[in-house]
N, C-alpha and C positions, 0 to 999 in steps of 0.2 A: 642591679643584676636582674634581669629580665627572661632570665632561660636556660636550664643546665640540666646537666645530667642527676639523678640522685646520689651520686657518689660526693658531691658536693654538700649536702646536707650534713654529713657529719664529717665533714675536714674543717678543724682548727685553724684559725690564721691569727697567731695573739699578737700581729699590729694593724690589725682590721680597728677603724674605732667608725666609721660609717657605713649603713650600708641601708641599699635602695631597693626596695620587692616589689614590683608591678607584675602583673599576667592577666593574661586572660585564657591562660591554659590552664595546665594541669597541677602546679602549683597551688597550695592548700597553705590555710594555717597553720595547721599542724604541721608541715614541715620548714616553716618559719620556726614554728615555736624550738624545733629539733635545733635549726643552724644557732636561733640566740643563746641557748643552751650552752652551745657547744662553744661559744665567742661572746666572753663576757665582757670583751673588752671593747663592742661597741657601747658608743655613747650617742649616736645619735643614729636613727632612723627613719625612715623615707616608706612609704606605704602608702595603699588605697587604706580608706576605712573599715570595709567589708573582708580585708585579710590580716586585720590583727588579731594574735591568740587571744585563749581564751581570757578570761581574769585573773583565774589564778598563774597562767604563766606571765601574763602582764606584770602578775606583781615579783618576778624576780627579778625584773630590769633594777635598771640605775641609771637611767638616758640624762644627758643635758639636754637634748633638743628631738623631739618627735613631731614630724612632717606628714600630714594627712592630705591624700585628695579625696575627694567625694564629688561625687555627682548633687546628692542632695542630705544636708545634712540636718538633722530629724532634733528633737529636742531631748528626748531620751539619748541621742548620741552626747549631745552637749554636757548633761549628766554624767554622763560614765565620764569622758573624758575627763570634768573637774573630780572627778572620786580617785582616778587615776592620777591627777597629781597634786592631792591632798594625800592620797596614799606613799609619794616619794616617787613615784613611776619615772617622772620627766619634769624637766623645770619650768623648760619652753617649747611651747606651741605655735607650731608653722599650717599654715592652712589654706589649700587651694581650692576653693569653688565658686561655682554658680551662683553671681553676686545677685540674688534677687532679695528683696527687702524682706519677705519673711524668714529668709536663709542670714543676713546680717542680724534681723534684733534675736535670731536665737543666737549666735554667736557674743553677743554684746554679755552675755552671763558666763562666757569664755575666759577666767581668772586668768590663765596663764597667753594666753593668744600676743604672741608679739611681732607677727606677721604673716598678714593675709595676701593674698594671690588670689583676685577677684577676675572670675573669667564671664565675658557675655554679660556687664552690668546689665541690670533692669533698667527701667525708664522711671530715671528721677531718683535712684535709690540713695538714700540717706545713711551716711556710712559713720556717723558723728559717735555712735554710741561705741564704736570700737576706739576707748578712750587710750588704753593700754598700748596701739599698735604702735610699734617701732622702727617696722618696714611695708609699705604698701606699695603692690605690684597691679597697677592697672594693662589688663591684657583683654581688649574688650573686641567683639568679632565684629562688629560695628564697624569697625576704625575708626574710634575717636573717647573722648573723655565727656562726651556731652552729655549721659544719660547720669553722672554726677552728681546729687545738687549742691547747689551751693557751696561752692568749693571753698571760701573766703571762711564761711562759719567749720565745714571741717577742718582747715588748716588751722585756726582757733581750739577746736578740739580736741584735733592731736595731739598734744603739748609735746610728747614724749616721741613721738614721729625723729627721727633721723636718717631716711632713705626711702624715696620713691622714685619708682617708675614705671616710665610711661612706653608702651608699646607704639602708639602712634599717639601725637597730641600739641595742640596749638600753644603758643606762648601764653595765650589765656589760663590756659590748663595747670601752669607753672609758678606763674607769678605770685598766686596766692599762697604757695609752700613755702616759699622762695621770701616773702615779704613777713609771713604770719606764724612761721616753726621756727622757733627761737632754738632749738636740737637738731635741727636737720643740716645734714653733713654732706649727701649727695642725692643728686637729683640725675637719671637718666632717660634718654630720650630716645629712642631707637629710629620711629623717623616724624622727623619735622616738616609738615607739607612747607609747601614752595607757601609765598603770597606775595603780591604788591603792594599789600596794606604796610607802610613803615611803621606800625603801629605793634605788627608783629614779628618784628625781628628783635633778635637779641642783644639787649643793651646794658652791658656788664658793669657801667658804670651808676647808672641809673636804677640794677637793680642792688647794686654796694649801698646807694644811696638810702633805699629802702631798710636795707637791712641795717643799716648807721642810725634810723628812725627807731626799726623793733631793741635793737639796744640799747636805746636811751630807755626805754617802756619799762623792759625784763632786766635790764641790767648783765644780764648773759644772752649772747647768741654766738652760734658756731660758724666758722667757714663753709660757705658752702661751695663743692664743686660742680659743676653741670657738665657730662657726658653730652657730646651728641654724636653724629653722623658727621665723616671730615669733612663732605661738599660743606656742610653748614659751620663748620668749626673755620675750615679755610677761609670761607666768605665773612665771619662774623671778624677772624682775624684782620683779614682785607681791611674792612671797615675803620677797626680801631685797634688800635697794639693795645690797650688795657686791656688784656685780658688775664690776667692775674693779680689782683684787689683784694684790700687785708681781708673783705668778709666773700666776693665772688670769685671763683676761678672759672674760667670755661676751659673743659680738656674735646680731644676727640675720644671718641670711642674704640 
């Protein structure tokens, strides 16, 4: 909810259990703080940083899941936010920002964080220490995964990783999830540049194969599906009918 009249601040909706406050109007805390009041029975919410109540209303929540964007997120935020849910406030922490390396290793003390939405990576940022994440949403203005490092030792990292993706991103980009998260479950792709290189196309048997290797390792690894774009889905089918393998699936999007 983005914009309403004040009459809406204290109307009750008791099977509301999400809800989403952005503004850049007139919209306050304080009248956040009224709506949660009034609707106990969300459980999860969606917010800038800079418009959640105060503490003491904070702490009448009971949230499963609290979703923060920020521009830039400070280390005193990082604080409150674990005080908040060592207090009980919320279980899990969603979080979208400006992936720049001092803005990841203050996150990395982030107890509950179990998905980030890294917008405008930096160059070369190192994202290893977010050990905990669960779901990683690479949306970079760049158009590409390259400012990444070393994707092979994050995918090593994650352990607990089970969903990324990718806004724009090469098979490069992929394969190391895909080969090295013995949890991860889905993989999306929104657009897959064109190439000639046969090196970077999608090979669903070869990447089964791969993951038949991380199972012998771990002893557990999950299915993985990979979403893409249907030109890419259609052509990858083209290619080869396997596309549905005990550990890879390829769907369209």
């Amino acid at each position: 909810m983005s914009d309403f009249n004040d009459e809406w601040i204290t109307q009750k909706n008791p099977k509301l259990e999400h809800f989403t406050w952005f503004t850049k109007t007139h919209l306050s805390a304080d009248k956040l703080q009224t709506f949660l009041r009034q609707n106990p029975t969300i459980c999860s919410l969606s917010t800038q940083f800079w418009l959640l109540p105060n503490e003491t209303a904070m702490m009448e929540l009971k949230l499963d899941d609290l979703w923060i964007t920020t521009d830039s997120l400070q280390q005193h935020d990082c604080e409150y936010l674990n005080m908040l849910h060592a207090k009980g406030v919320y279980k899990r922490l969603h979080i979208n920002a400006n992936a720049t390396q001092t803005v990841v290793d203050r996150m990395s003390s982030l107890k509950s964080l179990v998905r980030f939405i890294g917008t405008d990576i930096g160059e070369m940022v190192d994202l290893s220490s977010l050990v905990n994440l669960e779901v990683f949403t690479f949306i970079n203005l760049s158009g590409n995964c390259a400012n990444v490092a070393n994707k092979p030792a994050l995918a090593k990292s994650l352990q607990n990783l089970n969903e990324v993706n990718f806004a724009v991103a090469d098979i490069d980009d992929i394969l190391p999830f895909v080969h090295l998260s013995p949890k991860l479950k889905k993989v999306v792709v929104f657009v897959l540049p064109s190439s000639k290189n046969p090196n970077q196309a999608i090979h669903p048997v070869a990447m089964n194969r791969e993951r038949e290797k991380l199972l012998a390792k771990t002893l557990y690894v999950s299915k993985v599906t990979i979403y893409i774009h249907e030109s890419k889905y259609l052509a990858t089918k083209w290619k080869t009918t396997e596309i549905d393998l005990k550990l890879i699936e390829i769907k369209r999007i």
